[in-house]
VOGU-3710 file (C-alpha; in Angstrom, 3 decimals, decimal comma):
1> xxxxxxxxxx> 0,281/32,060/1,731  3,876/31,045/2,329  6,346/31,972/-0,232  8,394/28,428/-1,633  11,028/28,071/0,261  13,263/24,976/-1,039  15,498/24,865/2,375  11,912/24,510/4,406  9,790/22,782/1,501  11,988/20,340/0,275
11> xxxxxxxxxx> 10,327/16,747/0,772  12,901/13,957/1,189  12,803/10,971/-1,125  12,267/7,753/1,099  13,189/5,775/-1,857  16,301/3,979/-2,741  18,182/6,305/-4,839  19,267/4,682/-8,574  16,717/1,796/-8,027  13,855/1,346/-10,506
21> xxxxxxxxxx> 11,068/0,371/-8,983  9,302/-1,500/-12,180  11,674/-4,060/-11,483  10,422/-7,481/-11,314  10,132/-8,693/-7,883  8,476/-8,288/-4,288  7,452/-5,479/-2,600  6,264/-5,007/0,907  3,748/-1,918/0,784  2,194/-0,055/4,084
31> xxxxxxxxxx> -0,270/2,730/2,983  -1,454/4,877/6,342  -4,683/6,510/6,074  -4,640/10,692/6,583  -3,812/11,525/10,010  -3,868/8,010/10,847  -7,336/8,033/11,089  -9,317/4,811/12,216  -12,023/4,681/9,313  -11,629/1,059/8,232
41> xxxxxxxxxx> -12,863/-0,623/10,972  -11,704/-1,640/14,101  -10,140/-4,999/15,698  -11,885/-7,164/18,160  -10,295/-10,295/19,699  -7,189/-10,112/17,157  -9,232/-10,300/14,234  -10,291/-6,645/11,955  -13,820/-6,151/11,527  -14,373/-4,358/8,611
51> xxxxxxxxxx> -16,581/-1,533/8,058  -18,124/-0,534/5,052  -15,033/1,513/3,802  -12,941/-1,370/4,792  -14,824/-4,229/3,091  -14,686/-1,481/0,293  -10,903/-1,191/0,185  -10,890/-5,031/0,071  -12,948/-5,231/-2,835  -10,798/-2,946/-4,405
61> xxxxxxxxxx> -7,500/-5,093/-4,222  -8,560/-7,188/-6,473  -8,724/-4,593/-9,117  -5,112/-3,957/-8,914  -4,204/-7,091/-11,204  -6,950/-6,616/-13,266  -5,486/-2,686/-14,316  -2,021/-3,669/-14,336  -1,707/-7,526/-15,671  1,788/-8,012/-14,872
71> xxxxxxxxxx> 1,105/-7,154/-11,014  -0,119/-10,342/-8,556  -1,112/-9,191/-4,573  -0,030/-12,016/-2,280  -0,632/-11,425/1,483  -2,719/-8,822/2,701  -4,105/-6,786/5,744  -6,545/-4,076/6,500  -6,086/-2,255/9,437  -8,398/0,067/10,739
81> xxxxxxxxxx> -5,807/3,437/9,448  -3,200/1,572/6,991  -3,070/-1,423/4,717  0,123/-3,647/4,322  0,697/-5,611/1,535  2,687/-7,959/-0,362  3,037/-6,891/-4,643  4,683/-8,723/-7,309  5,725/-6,694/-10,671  7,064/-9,485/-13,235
91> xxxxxxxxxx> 8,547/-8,856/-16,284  5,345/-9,299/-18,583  7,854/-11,442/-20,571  5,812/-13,496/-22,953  2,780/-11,836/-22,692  0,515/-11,020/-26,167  -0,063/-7,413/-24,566  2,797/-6,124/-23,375  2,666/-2,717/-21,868  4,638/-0,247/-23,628
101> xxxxxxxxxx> 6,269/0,355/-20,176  6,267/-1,338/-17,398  4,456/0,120/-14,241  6,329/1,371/-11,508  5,533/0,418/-7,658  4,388/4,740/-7,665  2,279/4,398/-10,602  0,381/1,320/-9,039  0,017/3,061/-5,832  -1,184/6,529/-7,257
111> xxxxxxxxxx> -3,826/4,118/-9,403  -4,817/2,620/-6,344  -5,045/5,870/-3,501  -6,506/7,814/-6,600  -9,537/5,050/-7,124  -10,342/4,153/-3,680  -10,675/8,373/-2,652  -12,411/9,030/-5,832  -15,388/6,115/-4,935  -15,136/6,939/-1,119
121> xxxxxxxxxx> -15,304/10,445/-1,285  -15,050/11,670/1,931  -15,103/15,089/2,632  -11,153/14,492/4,041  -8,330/13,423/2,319  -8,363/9,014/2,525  -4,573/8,812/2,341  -1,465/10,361/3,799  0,969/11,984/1,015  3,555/8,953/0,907
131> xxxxxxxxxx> 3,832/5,079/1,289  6,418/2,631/2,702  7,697/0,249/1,039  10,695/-2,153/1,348  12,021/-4,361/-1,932  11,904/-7,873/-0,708  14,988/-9,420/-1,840  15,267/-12,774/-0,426  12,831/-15,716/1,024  13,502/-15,234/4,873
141> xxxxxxxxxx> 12,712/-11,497/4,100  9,685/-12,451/2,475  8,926/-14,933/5,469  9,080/-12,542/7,997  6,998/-10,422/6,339  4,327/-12,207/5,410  4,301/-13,273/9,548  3,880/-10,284/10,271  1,361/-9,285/7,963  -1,029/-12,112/8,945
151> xxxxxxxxxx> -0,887/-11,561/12,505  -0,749/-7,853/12,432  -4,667/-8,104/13,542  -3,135/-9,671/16,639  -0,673/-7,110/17,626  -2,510/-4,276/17,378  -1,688/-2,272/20,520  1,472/-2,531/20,018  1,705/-1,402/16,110  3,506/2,112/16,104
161> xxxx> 0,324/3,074/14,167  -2,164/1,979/16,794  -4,936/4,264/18,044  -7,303/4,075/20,357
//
Protein backbone atom coordinates (compact mmCIF):
# COMPACT_ATOMS: atom_id res chain seq x y z
CA UNK A 1 0.00 0.00 0.00
CA UNK A 2 1.03 3.54 -0.83
CA UNK A 3 2.20 5.66 1.94
CA UNK A 4 -0.20 9.26 2.13
CA UNK A 5 1.31 11.48 0.28
CA UNK A 6 -0.59 15.03 0.53
CA UNK A 7 1.39 16.57 -2.69
CA UNK A 8 0.01 13.29 -4.79
CA UNK A 9 -3.29 12.60 -2.65
CA UNK A 10 -4.65 15.81 -2.26
CA UNK A 11 -8.26 15.89 -3.94
CA UNK A 12 -9.24 19.36 -5.20
CA UNK A 13 -12.46 20.94 -4.00
CA UNK A 14 -14.72 21.61 -7.17
CA UNK A 15 -16.81 23.72 -5.01
CA UNK A 16 -17.10 27.40 -4.71
CA UNK A 17 -14.91 28.30 -1.93
CA UNK A 18 -16.86 30.51 1.08
CA UNK A 19 -20.29 29.48 -0.43
CA UNK A 20 -22.75 27.51 1.71
CA UNK A 21 -24.42 25.28 -0.10
CA UNK A 22 -27.76 25.01 2.27
CA UNK A 23 -28.56 28.16 0.81
CA UNK A 24 -31.94 28.57 -0.50
CA UNK A 25 -32.06 28.38 -4.14
CA UNK A 26 -31.43 26.24 -7.43
CA UNK A 27 -29.07 23.84 -8.12
CA UNK A 28 -28.19 22.09 -11.30
CA UNK A 29 -26.85 18.49 -10.22
CA UNK A 30 -25.05 15.82 -12.75
CA UNK A 31 -24.23 12.55 -10.84
CA UNK A 32 -22.00 10.07 -13.33
CA UNK A 33 -22.25 6.53 -12.60
CA UNK A 34 -18.61 4.61 -11.70
CA UNK A 35 -16.50 4.49 -14.65
CA UNK A 36 -19.19 5.90 -16.60
CA UNK A 37 -20.74 2.80 -16.88
CA UNK A 38 -24.01 2.35 -19.04
CA UNK A 39 -26.26 0.42 -16.40
CA UNK A 40 -29.40 2.55 -16.56
CA UNK A 41 -30.56 1.84 -19.72
CA UNK A 42 -29.92 2.89 -22.99
CA UNK A 43 -31.50 5.56 -25.57
CA UNK A 44 -33.38 4.65 -28.64
CA UNK A 45 -34.77 7.25 -31.10
CA UNK A 46 -33.92 10.26 -28.58
CA UNK A 47 -35.91 8.95 -25.92
CA UNK A 48 -34.05 6.69 -22.58
CA UNK A 49 -35.43 3.41 -22.08
CA UNK A 50 -35.08 2.52 -18.75
CA UNK A 51 -33.94 -0.62 -17.34
CA UNK A 52 -34.73 -2.01 -14.21
CA UNK A 53 -31.95 -0.03 -12.29
CA UNK A 54 -33.06 2.97 -14.14
CA UNK A 55 -36.83 2.84 -13.51
CA UNK A 56 -35.32 2.11 -9.96
CA UNK A 57 -33.33 5.33 -9.69
CA UNK A 58 -36.54 7.09 -10.84
CA UNK A 59 -38.55 5.77 -8.21
CA UNK A 60 -36.11 6.85 -5.93
CA UNK A 61 -36.28 10.70 -6.75
CA UNK A 62 -39.19 11.02 -5.33
CA UNK A 63 -37.90 10.08 -1.98
CA UNK A 64 -35.61 12.95 -1.90
CA UNK A 65 -38.47 15.48 -0.75
CA UNK A 66 -39.99 13.13 1.30
CA UNK A 67 -36.35 12.80 3.61
CA UNK A 68 -35.54 16.30 3.37
CA UNK A 69 -38.99 18.50 3.37
CA UNK A 70 -37.51 21.69 2.52
CA UNK A 71 -35.97 20.16 -0.85
CA UNK A 72 -38.46 20.18 -4.24
CA UNK A 73 -36.78 18.23 -7.64
CA UNK A 74 -37.93 20.14 -10.72
CA UNK A 75 -36.60 18.82 -14.09
CA UNK A 76 -35.06 15.63 -14.42
CA UNK A 77 -33.11 13.07 -16.65
CA UNK A 78 -31.78 9.59 -16.52
CA UNK A 79 -29.18 8.77 -18.68
CA UNK A 80 -27.95 5.50 -19.19
CA UNK A 81 -24.32 6.45 -16.82
CA UNK A 82 -25.38 9.93 -15.06
CA UNK A 83 -28.48 11.71 -13.90
CA UNK A 84 -28.94 15.58 -14.19
CA UNK A 85 -31.13 17.36 -12.20
CA UNK A 86 -32.71 20.44 -11.14
CA UNK A 87 -32.94 20.86 -6.74
CA UNK A 88 -34.48 23.51 -4.80
CA UNK A 89 -33.31 23.98 -0.93
CA UNK A 90 -35.76 26.78 0.59
CA UNK A 91 -35.45 28.23 3.71
CA UNK A 92 -38.01 25.92 5.67
CA UNK A 93 -39.20 29.38 6.89
CA UNK A 94 -42.58 28.83 8.43
CA UNK A 95 -42.55 25.38 8.67
CA UNK A 96 -43.98 23.49 12.17
CA UNK A 97 -40.78 21.14 11.84
CA UNK A 98 -38.01 22.91 11.19
CA UNK A 99 -34.79 21.05 10.89
CA UNK A 100 -32.34 21.92 13.40
CA UNK A 101 -30.04 22.61 10.37
CA UNK A 102 -30.61 22.98 7.19
CA UNK A 103 -29.31 20.29 4.65
CA UNK A 104 -26.58 21.00 2.52
CA UNK A 105 -26.59 20.19 -1.44
CA UNK A 106 -23.55 17.23 -0.04
CA UNK A 107 -25.70 15.94 2.58
CA UNK A 108 -28.68 15.43 0.06
CA UNK A 109 -26.45 13.88 -2.40
CA UNK A 110 -24.57 11.46 0.06
CA UNK A 111 -28.45 10.51 1.24
CA UNK A 112 -29.25 9.89 -2.16
CA UNK A 113 -25.81 7.83 -3.78
CA UNK A 114 -25.81 6.09 -0.24
CA UNK A 115 -29.69 4.74 -0.71
CA UNK A 116 -29.78 3.95 -4.27
CA UNK A 117 -26.13 1.62 -3.86
CA UNK A 118 -27.35 0.23 -0.67
CA UNK A 119 -30.91 -1.20 -2.54
CA UNK A 120 -28.96 -1.88 -5.86
CA UNK A 121 -26.18 -3.59 -4.56
CA UNK A 122 -24.09 -4.36 -7.19
CA UNK A 123 -21.06 -6.05 -6.72
CA UNK A 124 -19.28 -2.49 -8.18
CA UNK A 125 -19.35 0.72 -6.85
CA UNK A 126 -22.96 2.65 -8.49
CA UNK A 127 -21.40 6.11 -8.31
CA UNK A 128 -18.22 7.95 -9.12
CA UNK A 129 -16.55 9.75 -5.91
CA UNK A 130 -17.88 13.41 -6.76
CA UNK A 131 -20.85 15.35 -8.39
CA UNK A 132 -21.25 18.53 -10.48
CA UNK A 133 -23.12 20.96 -9.67
CA UNK A 134 -23.61 24.65 -10.69
CA UNK A 135 -25.79 27.27 -8.30
CA UNK A 136 -28.40 28.58 -10.61
CA UNK A 137 -28.57 32.15 -9.99
CA UNK A 138 -30.80 33.71 -12.43
CA UNK A 139 -33.95 32.69 -14.81
CA UNK A 140 -32.09 32.52 -18.27
CA UNK A 141 -29.59 30.25 -16.33
CA UNK A 142 -32.29 28.24 -15.16
CA UNK A 143 -33.82 28.27 -18.82
CA UNK A 144 -31.00 26.98 -20.42
CA UNK A 145 -30.72 24.42 -18.20
CA UNK A 146 -33.74 22.99 -17.96
CA UNK A 147 -33.40 22.88 -22.22
CA UNK A 148 -30.90 21.06 -21.92
CA UNK A 149 -31.95 18.71 -19.46
CA UNK A 150 -35.13 17.74 -21.37
CA UNK A 151 -33.54 17.12 -24.54
CA UNK A 152 -30.42 15.58 -23.25
CA UNK A 153 -32.14 12.08 -24.46
CA UNK A 154 -31.80 13.71 -27.87
CA UNK A 155 -28.21 14.59 -27.91
CA UNK A 156 -26.80 11.73 -26.78
CA UNK A 157 -23.81 11.11 -29.07
CA UNK A 158 -22.69 14.08 -28.62
CA UNK A 159 -22.81 14.33 -24.56
CA UNK A 160 -19.05 14.33 -23.36
CA UNK A 161 -20.33 11.36 -21.28
CA UNK A 162 -21.62 9.30 -24.16
CA UNK A 163 -20.66 5.65 -24.64
CA UNK A 164 -21.24 3.32 -26.93
Amino acid sequence: MTKYDPKIHHRRSIRLIGYDYSSAGLYFITICTHDKKCIFGRIYNGEMIYNNFGKFIAENFIKIPEQFPSVMIYESVIMPNHVHFIIELSDEQGRADPAPTAPTIGNIIAWFKYHTTKQINLSDKLWQRNYYEHIIRNEKSYGEIREYITTNPLHWTKDSLFVE
